[in-house]
C-alpha positions in Angstrom: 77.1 121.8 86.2 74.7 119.5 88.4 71.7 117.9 87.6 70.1 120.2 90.2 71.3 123.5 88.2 70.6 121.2 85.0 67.0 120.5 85.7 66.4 124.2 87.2 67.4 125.9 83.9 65.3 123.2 81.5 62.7 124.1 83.3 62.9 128.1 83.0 63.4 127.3 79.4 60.6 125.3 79.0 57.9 127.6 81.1 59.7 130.8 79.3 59.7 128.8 75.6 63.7 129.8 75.4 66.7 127.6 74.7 68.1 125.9 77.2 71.9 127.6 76.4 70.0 131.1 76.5 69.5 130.7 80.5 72.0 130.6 82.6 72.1 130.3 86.5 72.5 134.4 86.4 69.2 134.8 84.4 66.3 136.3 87.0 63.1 137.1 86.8 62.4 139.7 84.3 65.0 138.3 81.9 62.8 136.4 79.6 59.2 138.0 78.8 57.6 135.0 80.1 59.6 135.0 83.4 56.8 137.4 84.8 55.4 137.2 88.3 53.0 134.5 86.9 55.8 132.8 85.0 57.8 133.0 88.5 54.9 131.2 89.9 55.4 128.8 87.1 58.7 128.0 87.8 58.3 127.7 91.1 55.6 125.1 91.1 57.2 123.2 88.2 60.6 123.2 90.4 58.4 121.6 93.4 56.7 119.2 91.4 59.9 117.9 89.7 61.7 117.6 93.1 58.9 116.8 96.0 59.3 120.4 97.4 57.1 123.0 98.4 58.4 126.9 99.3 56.1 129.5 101.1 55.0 132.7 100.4 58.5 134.1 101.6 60.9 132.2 100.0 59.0 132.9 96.6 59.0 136.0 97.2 63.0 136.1 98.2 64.0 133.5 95.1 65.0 136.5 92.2 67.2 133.9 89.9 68.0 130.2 88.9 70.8 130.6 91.4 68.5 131.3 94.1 66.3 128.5 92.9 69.0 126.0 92.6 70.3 126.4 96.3 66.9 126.9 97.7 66.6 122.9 96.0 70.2 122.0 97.3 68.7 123.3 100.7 65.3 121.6 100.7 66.5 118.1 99.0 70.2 118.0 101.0 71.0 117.0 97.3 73.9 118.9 94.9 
């Protein structure tokens, strides 16, 4: 696993309050009860704040799992 996927799935635990080993890079939205649309949200501004990145209203809207997050990262940062 890479720090990238690392990182992306502490935080989904920590902004849904779930263990860390109960999210996996398969986990999407709607897996967790706080991985709502505001959760998403969440995620999504914890992810840019952690790595100095920003997404628009498209890619939040196109980002359904921590797969999707983690290679939307790898993308934006050029980092693995």
């Amino acid at each position: 696993m890479t720090d990238i996927e690392k990182e992306v799935i502490e935080i989904i635990a920590e902004v849904c309050s779930v263990p860390e080993n109960s999210v996996t890079l398969e986990s999407s939205a709607g897996d967790f009860e706080k991985w709502d649309s505001m959760g998403h949200l969440s995620i999504l501004r914890e992810v840019s704040a952690r790595f100095g990145i920003s997404f628009d209203f498209n890619e939040m809207m196109s980002i359904e799992s921590a797969s999707d997050i983690v290679s939307a990262v790898v993308k934006k940062t050029r980092r693995s």
